[in-house]
N, C-alpha and C positions, 0 to 999 in steps of 0.2 A: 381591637376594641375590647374591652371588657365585658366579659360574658353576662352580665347583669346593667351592662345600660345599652341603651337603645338606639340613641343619637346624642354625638359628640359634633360639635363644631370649633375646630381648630383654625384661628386667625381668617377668620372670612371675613371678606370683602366684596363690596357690588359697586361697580363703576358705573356711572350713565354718563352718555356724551347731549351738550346742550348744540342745537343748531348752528353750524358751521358759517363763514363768510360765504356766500357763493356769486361773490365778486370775482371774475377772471383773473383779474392778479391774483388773488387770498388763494384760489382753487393750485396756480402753477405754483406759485411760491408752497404752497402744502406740497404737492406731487414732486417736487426738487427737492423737497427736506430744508426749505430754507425758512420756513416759517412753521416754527413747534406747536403744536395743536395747544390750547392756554384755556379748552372748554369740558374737562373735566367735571364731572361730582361726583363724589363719593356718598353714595346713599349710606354705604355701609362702613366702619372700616374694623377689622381686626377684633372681631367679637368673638367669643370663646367661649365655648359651655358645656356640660356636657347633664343628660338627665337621663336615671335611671328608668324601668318599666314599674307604670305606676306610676309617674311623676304628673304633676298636674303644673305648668308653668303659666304666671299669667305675665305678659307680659305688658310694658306702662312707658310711658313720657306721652310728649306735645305732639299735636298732626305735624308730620316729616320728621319724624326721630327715625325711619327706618325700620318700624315694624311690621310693617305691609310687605316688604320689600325682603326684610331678615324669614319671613312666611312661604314666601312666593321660593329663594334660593333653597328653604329646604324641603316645599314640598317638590321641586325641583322645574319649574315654569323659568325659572333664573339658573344662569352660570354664572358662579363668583367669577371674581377678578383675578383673586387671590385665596388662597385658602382653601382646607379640606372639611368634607360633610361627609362624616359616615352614618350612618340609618341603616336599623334593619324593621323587616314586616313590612307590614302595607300602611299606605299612607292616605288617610282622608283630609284635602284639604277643603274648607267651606272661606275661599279668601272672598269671594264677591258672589252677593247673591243673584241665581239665575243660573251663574255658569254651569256646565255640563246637563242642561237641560236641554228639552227643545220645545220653544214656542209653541209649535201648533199642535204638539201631543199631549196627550189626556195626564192628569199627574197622576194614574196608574201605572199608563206607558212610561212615563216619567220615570218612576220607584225602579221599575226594570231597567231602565236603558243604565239611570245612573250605579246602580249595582253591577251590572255589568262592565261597565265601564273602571270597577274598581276590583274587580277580577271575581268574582260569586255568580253562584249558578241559577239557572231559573229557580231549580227547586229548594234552593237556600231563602230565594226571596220567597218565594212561594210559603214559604214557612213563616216567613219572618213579615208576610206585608201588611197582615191585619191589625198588630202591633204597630208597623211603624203607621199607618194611618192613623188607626185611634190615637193616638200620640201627638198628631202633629193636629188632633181634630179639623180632619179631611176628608170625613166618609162620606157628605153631602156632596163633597164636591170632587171627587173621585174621578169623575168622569168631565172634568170639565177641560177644554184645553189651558194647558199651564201659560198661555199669554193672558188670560182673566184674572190670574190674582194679583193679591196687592202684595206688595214689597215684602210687609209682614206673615203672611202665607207662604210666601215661597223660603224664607226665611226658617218658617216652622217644618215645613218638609225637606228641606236642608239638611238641619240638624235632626230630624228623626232617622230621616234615611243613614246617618252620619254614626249617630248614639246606638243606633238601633242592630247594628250588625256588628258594631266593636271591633273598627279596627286595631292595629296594633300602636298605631301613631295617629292623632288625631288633629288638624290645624282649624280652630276658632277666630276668624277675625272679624271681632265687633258684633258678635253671632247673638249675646245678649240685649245688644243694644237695640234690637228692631223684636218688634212684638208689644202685644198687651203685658198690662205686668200679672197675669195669670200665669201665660205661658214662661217669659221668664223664670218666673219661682220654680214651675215644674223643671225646664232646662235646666236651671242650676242644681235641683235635687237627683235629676237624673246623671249630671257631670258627677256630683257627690257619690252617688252611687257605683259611677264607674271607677273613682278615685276608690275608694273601698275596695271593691272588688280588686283592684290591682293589676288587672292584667291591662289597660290602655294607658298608653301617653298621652296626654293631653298639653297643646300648647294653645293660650286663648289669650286674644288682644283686648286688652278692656281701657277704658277711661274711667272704668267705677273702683275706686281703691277700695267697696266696700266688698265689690262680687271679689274679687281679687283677694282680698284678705279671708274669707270664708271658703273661698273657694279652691286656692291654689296652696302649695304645699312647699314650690320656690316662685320667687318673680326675679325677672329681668325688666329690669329701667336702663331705654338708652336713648340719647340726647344727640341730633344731627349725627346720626349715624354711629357714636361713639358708645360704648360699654361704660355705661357709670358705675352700676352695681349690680351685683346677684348672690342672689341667696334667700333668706328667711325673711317670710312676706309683712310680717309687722315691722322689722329692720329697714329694708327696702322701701317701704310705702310709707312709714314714718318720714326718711328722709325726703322722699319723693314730695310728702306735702307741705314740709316747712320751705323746698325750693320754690312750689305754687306760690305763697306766701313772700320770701324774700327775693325770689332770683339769683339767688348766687347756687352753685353747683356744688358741690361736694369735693373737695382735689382727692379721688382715689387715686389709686396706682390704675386700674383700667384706664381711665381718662387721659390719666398722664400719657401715655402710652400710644394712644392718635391724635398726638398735638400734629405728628406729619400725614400727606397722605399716602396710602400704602403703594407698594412699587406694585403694577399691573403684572402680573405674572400667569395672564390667561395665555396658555400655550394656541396656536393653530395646529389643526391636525393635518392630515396630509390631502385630505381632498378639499379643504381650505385654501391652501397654499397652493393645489393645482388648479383651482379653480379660480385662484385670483392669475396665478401665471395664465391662463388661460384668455382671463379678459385684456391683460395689458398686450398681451401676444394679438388679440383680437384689434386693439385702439391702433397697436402701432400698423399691425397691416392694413385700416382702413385709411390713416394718416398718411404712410408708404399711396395707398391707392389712389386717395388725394389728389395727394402731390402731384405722382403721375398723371393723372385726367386732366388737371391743369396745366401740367407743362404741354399733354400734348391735344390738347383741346381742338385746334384748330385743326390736324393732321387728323384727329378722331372721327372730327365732324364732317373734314371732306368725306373721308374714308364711306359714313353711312352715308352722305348726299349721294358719290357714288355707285352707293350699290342698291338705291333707289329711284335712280334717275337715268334718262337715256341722256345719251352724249349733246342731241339737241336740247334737249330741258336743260342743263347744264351751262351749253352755250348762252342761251337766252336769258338766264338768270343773270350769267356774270355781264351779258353785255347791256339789259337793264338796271343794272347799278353802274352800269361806264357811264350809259346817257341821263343818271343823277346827278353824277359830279358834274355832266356837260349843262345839268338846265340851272344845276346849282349856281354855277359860271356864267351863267347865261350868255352860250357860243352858241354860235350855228356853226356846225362841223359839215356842212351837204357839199361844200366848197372844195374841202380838204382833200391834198392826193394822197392815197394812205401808201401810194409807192412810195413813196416819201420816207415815210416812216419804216418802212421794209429795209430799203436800203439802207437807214441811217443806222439801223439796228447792229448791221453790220458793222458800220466803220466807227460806231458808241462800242463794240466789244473789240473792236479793234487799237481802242485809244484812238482813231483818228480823227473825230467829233465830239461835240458834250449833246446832252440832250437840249440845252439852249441853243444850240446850233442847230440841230434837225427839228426846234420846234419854230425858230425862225425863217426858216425855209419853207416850210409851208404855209406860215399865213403870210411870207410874201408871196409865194405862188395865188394865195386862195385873195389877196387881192385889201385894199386901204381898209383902216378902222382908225376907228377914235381911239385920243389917247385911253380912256378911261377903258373902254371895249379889249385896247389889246393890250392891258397886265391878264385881266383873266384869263383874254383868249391865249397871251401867251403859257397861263399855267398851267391851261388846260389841253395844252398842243406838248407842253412837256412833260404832264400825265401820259399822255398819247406814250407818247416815247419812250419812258420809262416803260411801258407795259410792253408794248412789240421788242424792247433791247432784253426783258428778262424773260418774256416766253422764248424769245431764240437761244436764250442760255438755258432755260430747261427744256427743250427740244432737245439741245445738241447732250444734257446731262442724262436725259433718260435712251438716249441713241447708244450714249458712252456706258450707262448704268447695262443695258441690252447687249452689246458684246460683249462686254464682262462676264452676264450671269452667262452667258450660253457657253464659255472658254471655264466654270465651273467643273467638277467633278461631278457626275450624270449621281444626283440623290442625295447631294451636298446641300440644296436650299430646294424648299416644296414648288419656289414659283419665281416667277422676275419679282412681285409684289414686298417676299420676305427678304430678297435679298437687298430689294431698297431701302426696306425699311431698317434693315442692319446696317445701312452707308445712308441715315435721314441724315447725318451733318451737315452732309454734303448739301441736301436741300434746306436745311438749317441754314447756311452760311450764307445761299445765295435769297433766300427770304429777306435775311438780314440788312444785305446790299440793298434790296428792293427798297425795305421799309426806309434808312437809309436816307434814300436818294429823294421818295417821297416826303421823309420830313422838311427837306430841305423846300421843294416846293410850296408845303403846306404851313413854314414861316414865311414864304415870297407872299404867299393870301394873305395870312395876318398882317404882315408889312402895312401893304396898302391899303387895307381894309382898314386899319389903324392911322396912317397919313389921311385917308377920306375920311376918319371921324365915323366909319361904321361900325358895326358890330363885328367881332371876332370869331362869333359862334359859327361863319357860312366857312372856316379854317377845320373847325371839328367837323362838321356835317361834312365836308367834303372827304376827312379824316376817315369817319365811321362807312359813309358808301366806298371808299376803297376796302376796307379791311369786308366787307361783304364782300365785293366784287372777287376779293383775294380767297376766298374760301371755294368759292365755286370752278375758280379755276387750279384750284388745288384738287379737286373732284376730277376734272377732266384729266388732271394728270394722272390720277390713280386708278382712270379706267384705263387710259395709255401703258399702264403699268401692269395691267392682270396680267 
């Protein structure tokens, strides 16, 4: 940069994004790259300037031209998009009144905190406070807390705090426009004074072409973010107000120049980029987690029934949802010989029976029903069945799973428990069979329930009191298992 200016701004640019879909399509189609983000604005685009020490800029156009915004990137509150800001000295910026204050401190407290805040020592303020108060005519109220004043007060202790210690670079946004017009005159003669003097930048936002012309030394006009003109303030302001007047723009070369918008060229740095691998590294392992809890949800849930439960609770649980399905059915099982069903268990693993065969069997032993009485009771004698045929296959699978671990390598696996749970297919598979054989049942209810013209829902309820029933004797199996 050259040694005689202050701040140069080369092709800068300020992107703002406007609120996203966050519609669960809009959100995955973003996150796949399959739908390009289309919510862009460009506050700013490709402005360029540069002003020497001692320059007093005022700058002009319509609310959202991007002055507030072109203020904010170079007292540095904003990162361009695009483009470089080089600045040297200290930077006061006065973009919004109130900021860098604090509500409940006294506007003495106040003069301190913000001096400090801009790198100056007590005893610089200390030098300089009596000035800035008589200045901003505050000395009545000196001690009052800075939530009491009005807009134009704080306004005026602003810019005194501001004027009154001379930074090197100074940011004015709209800093005239609030105040009596006593104070104004004196602010503008004190800018004038600083312009004189020569050692402050000054940049100041104005809508008055009049403060602006008396006041500043270059201006910048820019239009929806765009660089129309700069340079000499009667040039500038002239134009500026016959566009007031016609609406048509001026065709400079600036203008021409962001007909497109500028390519984003804001780099990430490196704890950006770790910190975003961090979160998707986070999503996908809680996705990964997910998934897992759901697959194995039911295995999970015996797993803590069993390890809060004795083997009678257990028992009792699962055989209170048996006698659901039975009332649901409305059987009376007091009749039934459960040898029955022991035996048959066997010769249903055997292939030598079905479980309609060993549920027939027993309610002829248990003695005549009506037709309507034995569809249920037969469904419910083949529920029977099905249960005493798969607990005898998981007996004989965790008899088998127990040789096994013990024929292990002595520190190969911590328990019989882990080594199950490394061969669950195995209990996967025969789950499977179970569910299975019960669907088939639990279309024989609907059937009939549907030929009688009733409801279909006592097919589900009998549905959901198995899948209960099934979890708790999944419990018992994994206390068989410790």
């Amino acid at each position: 940069m050259d040694g005689n200016k202050i701040l140069v701004l080369d092709d800068v640019s300020v992107r703002y994004r406007k609120q996203d879909s966050r519609s669960t399509s809009d959100i995955v189609k973003r996150i796949l790259g399959k739908s390009p983000r289309n919510n862009e604005f460009w506050a700013l685009k490709n402005v360029s300037f540069s002003l020497e020490r001692g320059d007093m800029l005022g700058v002009i156009g319509k609310n959202g031209a991007g002055k507030s915004t072109m203020m904010k990137a170079i007292s540095g509150t904003l990162t361009p998009a695009s483009g470089t800001i080089e600045k040297t000295g200290k930077i006061c910026a006065l973009l919004e009144l109130g900021t860098g204050f604090d509500r409940e401190m006294t506007v003495k407290e106040n003069v301190y905190l913000r001096g400090a805040f801009m790198g100056y020592s007590k005893e610089f303020i200390d030098s300089k406070y009596d000035e800035i108060i008589d200045f901003a005519e505050m000395r009545e109220f000196q001690n009052s807390p800075f939530r009491t004043l009005s807009s134009g007060m704080k306004s005026r202790i602003a810019f005194a705090i501001a004027s009154m210690i001379e930074p090197d670079i100074i940011i004015l946004d709209e800093i005239f426009a609030v105040g009596d017009g006593d104070f104004r005159k004196k602010s503008q003669q004190k800018m004038q004074s600083i312009i004189d003097n020569g050692d402050t930048t000054a940049l100041m936002v104005s809508h008055s072409l009049q403060s602006v012309r008396a006041q500043c030394n270059k201006v910048l006009w820019l239009d929806k973010g765009r660089m129309v003109m700069f340079g000499d303030p009667n040039t500038v302001c002239d134009a500026y107000a016959e566009y007031l007047n016609t609406g048509k723009l001026p065709q400079t070369e600036s203008l021409a120049a962001t007909q497109e918008n500028p390519r984003n060229r804001l780099k990430k740095n490196t704890g950006k980029r770790l910190a975003e691998a961090a979160v998707y590294l986070m999503l996908l392992l809680v996705i990964i987690a997910g998934c897992f809890v759901w697959s194995q949800y039911d295995l999970l849930k015996s797993y803590v029934l069993a390890q809060s439960l004795t083997v009678e609770q257990i028992e009792n649980e699962a055989a209170n949802y048996h006698r659901q399905i039975d009332r649901l059915l409305e059987v009376d099982t007091t009749r039934w010989d459960t040898g029955i069903f022991k035996e048959g268990a066997l010769d249903i693993i055997n292939e030598e029976a079905t479980y309609t065969d060993v549920a027939k069997e027993v309610l002829l032993q248990a003695g005549d029903l009506s037709r309507d009485q034995y569809k249920k009771a037969l469904a419910a004698a083949e529920i029977e069945a099905i249960k005493y045929s798969h607990m005898a296959r998981l007996d004989a699978l965790v008899a088998q799973m127990r040789t096994e671990f013990e024929a292990q390598p002595e520190g190969k696996y911590r328990s019989l428990m882990v080594y199950a749970y490394t061969n669950c297919d195995r209990f996967y598979d025969l789950e499977e069979d179970c569910e299975n054989d019960m669907q088939k049942v639990i279309e024989e209810i609907r059937t009939f329930q549907r030929k009688a013209g009733q409801s279909e829902d006592l097919a589900d309820r009998v549905w959901n009191a198995y899948k209960s029933e099934k979890t708790y004797l999944l419990s018992y199996y994994c206390v068989k298992l410790r």
